[in-house]
N, C-alpha and C positions, 0 to 999 in steps of 0.2 A: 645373132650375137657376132660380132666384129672383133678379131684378131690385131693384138701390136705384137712384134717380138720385137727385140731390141737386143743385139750384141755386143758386149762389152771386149772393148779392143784395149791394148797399151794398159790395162788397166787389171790389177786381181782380184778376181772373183771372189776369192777368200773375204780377205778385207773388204769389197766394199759390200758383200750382202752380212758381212757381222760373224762371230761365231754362232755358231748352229743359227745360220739364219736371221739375227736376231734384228737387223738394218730392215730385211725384207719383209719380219714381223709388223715391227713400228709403220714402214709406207702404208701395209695392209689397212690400219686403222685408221690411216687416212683417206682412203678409196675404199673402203664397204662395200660399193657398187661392182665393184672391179673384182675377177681374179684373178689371181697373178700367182703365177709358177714360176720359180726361179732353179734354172736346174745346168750345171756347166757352166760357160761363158755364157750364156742365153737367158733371157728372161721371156716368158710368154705371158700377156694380158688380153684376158676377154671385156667384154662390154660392150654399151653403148657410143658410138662414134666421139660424141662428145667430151665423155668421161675419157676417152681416149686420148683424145686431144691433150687436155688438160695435165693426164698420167706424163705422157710423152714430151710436154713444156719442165712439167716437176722435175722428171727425170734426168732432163737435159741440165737442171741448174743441181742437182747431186754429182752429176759426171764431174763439173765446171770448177765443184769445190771442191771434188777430190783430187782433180789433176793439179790445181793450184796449189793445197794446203796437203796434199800425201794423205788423207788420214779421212776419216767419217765415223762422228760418231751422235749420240740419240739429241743432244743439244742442236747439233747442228742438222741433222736432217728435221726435228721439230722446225727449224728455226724458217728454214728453204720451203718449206713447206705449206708455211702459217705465210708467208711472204709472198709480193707478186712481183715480178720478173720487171715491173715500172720501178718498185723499190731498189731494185737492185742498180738498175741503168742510172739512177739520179745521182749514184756516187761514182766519182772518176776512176779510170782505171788505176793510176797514180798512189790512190787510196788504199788499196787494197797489198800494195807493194812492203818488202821488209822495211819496219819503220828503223831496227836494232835489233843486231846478229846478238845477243845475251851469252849469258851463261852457259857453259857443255855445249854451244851450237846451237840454241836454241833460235828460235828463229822468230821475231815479234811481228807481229801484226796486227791490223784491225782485221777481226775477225766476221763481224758483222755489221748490217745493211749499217745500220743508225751509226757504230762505231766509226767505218768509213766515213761515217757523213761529218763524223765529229774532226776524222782528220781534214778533210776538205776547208770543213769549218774554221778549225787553228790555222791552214795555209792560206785562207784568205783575208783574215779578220785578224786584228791584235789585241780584241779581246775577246774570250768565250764563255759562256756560261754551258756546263754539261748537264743534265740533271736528268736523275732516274735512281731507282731501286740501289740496294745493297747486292754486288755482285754481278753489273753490267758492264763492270769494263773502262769506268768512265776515268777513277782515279790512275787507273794502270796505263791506259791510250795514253793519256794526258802523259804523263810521267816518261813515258817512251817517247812519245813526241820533244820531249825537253831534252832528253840524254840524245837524241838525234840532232837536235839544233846543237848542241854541245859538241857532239864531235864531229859536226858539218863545220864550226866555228860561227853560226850565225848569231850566238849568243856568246858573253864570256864567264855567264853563270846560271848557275838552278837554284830559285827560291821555292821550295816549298812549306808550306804555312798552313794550321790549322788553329782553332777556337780552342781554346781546354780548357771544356765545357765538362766539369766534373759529373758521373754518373753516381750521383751521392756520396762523394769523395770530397773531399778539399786538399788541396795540395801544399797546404801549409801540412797535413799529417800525416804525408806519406815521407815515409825514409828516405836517408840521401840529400844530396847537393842538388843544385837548381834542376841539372841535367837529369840526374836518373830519376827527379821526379817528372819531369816533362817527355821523357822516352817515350814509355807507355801509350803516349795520346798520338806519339810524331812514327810507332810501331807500321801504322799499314805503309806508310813511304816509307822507311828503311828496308820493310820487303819487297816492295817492286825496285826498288834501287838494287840490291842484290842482286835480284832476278838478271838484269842489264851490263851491272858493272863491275869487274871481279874485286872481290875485299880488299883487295894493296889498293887498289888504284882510288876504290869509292874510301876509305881511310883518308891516303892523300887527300884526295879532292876538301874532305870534311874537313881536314887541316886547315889546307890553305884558302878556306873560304871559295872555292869553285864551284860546291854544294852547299848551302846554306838551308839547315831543317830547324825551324824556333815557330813557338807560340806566335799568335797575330797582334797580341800586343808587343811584340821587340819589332814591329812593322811601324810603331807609329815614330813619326820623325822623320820619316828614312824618304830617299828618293829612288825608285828603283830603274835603272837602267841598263841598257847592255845584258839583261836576264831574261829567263823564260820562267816567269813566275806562277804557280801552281794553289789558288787557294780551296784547300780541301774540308769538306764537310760546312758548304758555307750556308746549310742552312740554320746551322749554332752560333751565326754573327746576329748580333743586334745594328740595328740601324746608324747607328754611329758607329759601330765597328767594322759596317760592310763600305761606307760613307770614308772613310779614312782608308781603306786600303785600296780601294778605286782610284783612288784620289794621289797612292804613291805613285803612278806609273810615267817612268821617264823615258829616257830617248831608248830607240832600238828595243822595245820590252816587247812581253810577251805577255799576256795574263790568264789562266784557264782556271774558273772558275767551276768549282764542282759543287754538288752537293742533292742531297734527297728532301723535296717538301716534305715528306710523308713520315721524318725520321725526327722530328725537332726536340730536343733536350734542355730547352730554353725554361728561364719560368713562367709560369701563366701570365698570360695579358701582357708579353713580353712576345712583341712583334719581329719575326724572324727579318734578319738583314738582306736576307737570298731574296726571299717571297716579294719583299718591298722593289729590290731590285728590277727580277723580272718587269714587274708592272712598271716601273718609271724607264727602263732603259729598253723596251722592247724594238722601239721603231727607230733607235739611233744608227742610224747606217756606220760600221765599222766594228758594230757588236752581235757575233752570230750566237743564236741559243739553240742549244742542238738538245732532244727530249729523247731518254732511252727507257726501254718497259723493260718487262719481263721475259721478252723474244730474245735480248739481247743476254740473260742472264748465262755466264758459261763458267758456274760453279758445278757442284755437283746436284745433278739432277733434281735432288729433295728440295734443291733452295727456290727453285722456279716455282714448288708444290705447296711451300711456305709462304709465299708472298702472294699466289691464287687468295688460299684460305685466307689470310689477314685482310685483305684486298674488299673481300667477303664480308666479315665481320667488321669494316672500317666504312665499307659504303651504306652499310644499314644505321653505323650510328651517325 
């Protein structure tokens, strides 16, 4: 049996083996073969050479992400983990950089491989389609990405847009004027806009039309230019609704196209606008499709454990 020890420098022990342990817990279950003693600034691993190998590559890309991002936690060592070190080099380093200093200091980034790849994605291409689960990242990237070109001045506005696609609702019967009944659906962009942009300033901004948040139908007509336009949840477009908003994009735009196949609220034998998409616009060179799982999920814990089991029950039917 073969010996690694590895000692953590510049770095606390505290933090990155967890309280009681609990960092050094999680690696455990991923190396069975291996034992590992974590004791002081030192860690000591037995095993086969191999298995060794492999610990000491792992380990090397948990250092990588804590010296960048301060912090380690079960999402993201899952994540390092389940991932191979090719994933990781495919995305620029560039990508990985603060997209948008936010709110209290916060510090935005793409946090993962596929995220990364989605900023790469929007820096190369002026149009994107993002597509993955609930809670990978994709509307919030996107959304950070826009409020970056916004006060880079590469854009001179933010459209975001979505479907309101009733969830057994009609919004002829909800309370209120056009607005507070359209909130609701335009709810998850007002929260990452928060997150980015302090309330005087994103106020303004919604004043003066800088920020523009409306249903996809106040899209039709319009020519969109000079914007980093945001269409979210597009798999609740029908084919003439995904068909007309492709179709606004004017000079200097942007378009990031988000959405989950696997989430459609549409009515039966009513062919999503996303789905059709993908398949007609896949080999148009100037349009990147960037596809995020469950790896990239950085809600809390449960929801990655949610989406296994549905996952489960979805490929049986």
């Amino acid at each position: 049996m073969n010996e690694l020890v590895i000692e953590l420098t510049e770095i606390s022990p505290r933090d990155f083996f967890g309280q009681q342990n609990e960092h050094i817990d999680l690696i455990k279950k991923y190396f069975p073969k291996l034992k590992i003693v974590a004791r002081g600034s030192k860690i000591r691993v037995y095993g086969d050479d191999g298995l060794l190998d492999e610990f000491d590559k792992k380990f090397k890309m948990l250092t990588t992400h804590y010296q960048k991002y301060n912090k380690l936690d079960e999402n993201s060592i899952e994540r390092l983990l389940l991932s191979s070190e090719k994933d990781d080099l495919s995305s620029s380093e560039s990508s990985g950089e603060v997209l948008v200093h936010g709110m209290g200091g916060r510090l935005i980034k793409a946090q993962t491989v596929n995220q990364r790849k989605l900023v790469d994605s929007v820096r190369k291409n002026d149009m994107v389609f993002a597509i993955g689960p609930a809670g990978t990242g994709k509307t919030y990237t996107g959304v950070a990405l826009a409020v970056q070109a916004l006060k880079e001045k590469r854009v001179k506005r933010i459209i975001l847009t979505r479907p309101a696609v009733e969830a057994g609702e009609n919004l002829g019967f909800l309370p209120g004027d056009l607005k507070e009944k359209l909130d609701p659906y335009m709810q998850p962009l007002y929260d990452a806009l928060r997150d980015m942009i302090s309330p005087e300033k994103l106020a303004l901004y919604i004043e003066n039309g800088t920020i523009q948040i409306a249903p996809l139908a106040f899209m039709r007509g319009r020519t969109l230019d000079h914007a980093f336009v945001i269409l979210d949840e597009g798999q609740n477009t029908t084919h003439a609704q995904m068909k007309m908003f492709l179709t606004r994009m004017g000079k200097n735009a942007q378009f990031l196209i988000t959405g989950d196949p696997g989430q459609i609220d549409l009515p039966r034998r009513t062919v999503s606008g996303l789905k059709e998409a993908l398949l007609v616009l896949q080999s148009i060179e100037g349009i990147g499709i960037i596809y995020l799982d469950d790896k990239d999920v950085i809600r809390h814990k449960l929801v990655k454990k949610v989406i296994e089991a549905y996952k489960g029950i979805e490929h049986q039917g």
